[in-house]
C-alpha positions as CSV (number, residue, x, y, z in Angstrom):
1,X,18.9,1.4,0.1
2,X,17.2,2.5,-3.2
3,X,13.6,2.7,-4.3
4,X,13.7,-1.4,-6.2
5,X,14.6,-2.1,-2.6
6,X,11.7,-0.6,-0.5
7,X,8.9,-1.1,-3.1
8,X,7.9,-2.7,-6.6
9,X,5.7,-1.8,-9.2
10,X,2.2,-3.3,-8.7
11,X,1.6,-5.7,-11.7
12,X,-2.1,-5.6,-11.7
13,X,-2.2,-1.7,-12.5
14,X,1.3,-0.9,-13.6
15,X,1.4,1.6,-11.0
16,X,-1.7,3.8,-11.8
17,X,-3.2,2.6,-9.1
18,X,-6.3,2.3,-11.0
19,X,-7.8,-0.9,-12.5
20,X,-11.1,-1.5,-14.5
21,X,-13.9,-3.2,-13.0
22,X,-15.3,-6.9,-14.9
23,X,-17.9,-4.4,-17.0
24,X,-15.4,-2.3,-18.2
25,X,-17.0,0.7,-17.9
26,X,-16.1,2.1,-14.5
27,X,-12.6,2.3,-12.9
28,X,-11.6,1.5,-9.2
29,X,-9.0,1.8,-7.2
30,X,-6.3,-1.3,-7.6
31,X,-6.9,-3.8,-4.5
32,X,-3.5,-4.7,-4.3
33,X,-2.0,-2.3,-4.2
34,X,-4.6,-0.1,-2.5
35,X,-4.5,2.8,-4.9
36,X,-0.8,3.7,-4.6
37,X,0.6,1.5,-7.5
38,X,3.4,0.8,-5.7
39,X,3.5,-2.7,-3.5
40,X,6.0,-2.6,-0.5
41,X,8.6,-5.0,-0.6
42,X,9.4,-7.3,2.8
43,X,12.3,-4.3,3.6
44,X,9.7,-1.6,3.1
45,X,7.5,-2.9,5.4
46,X,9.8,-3.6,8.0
47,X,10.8,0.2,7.5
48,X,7.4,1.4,7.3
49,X,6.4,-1.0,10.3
50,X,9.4,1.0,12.6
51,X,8.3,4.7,11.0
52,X,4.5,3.9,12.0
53,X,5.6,2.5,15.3
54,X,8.4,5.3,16.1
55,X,6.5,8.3,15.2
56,X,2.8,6.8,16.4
57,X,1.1,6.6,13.0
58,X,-1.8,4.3,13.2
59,X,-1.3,3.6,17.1
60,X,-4.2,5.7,17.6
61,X,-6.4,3.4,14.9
62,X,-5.4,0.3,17.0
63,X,-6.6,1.6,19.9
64,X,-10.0,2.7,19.0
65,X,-10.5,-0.9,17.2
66,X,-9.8,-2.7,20.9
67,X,-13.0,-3.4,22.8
């Protein structure tokens, strides 16, 4: 699998990962994409999804969210 594959460029900040707020005079990080400027295709998540799972990444966030 290539890059195109696992991930597309985020159209709302053209991969900056930074966006402008309404007033124009301070810059955020892009919501949809969450700051990377990258959005994960459906494959990249199921690959992501099996590396977080398989190696325990955010197991440990779950856990402390459950009452």
């Amino acid at each position: 699998m290539s890059l195109p594959e696992l991930e597309i460029l985020c159209w709302k900040c053209w991969g900056s990962g930074i966006i402008q707020m309404e007033d124009h005079g301070q810059m955020m990080e892009c919501p949809d994409c969450n700051g990377l400027g990258w959005i994960p295709t459906e494959d990249g998540k199921r690959i992501l999804a099996f590396v977080q799972k398989h190696l325990g990444i955010g197991i440990e966030e779950e856990d402390e969210e459950s009452p």
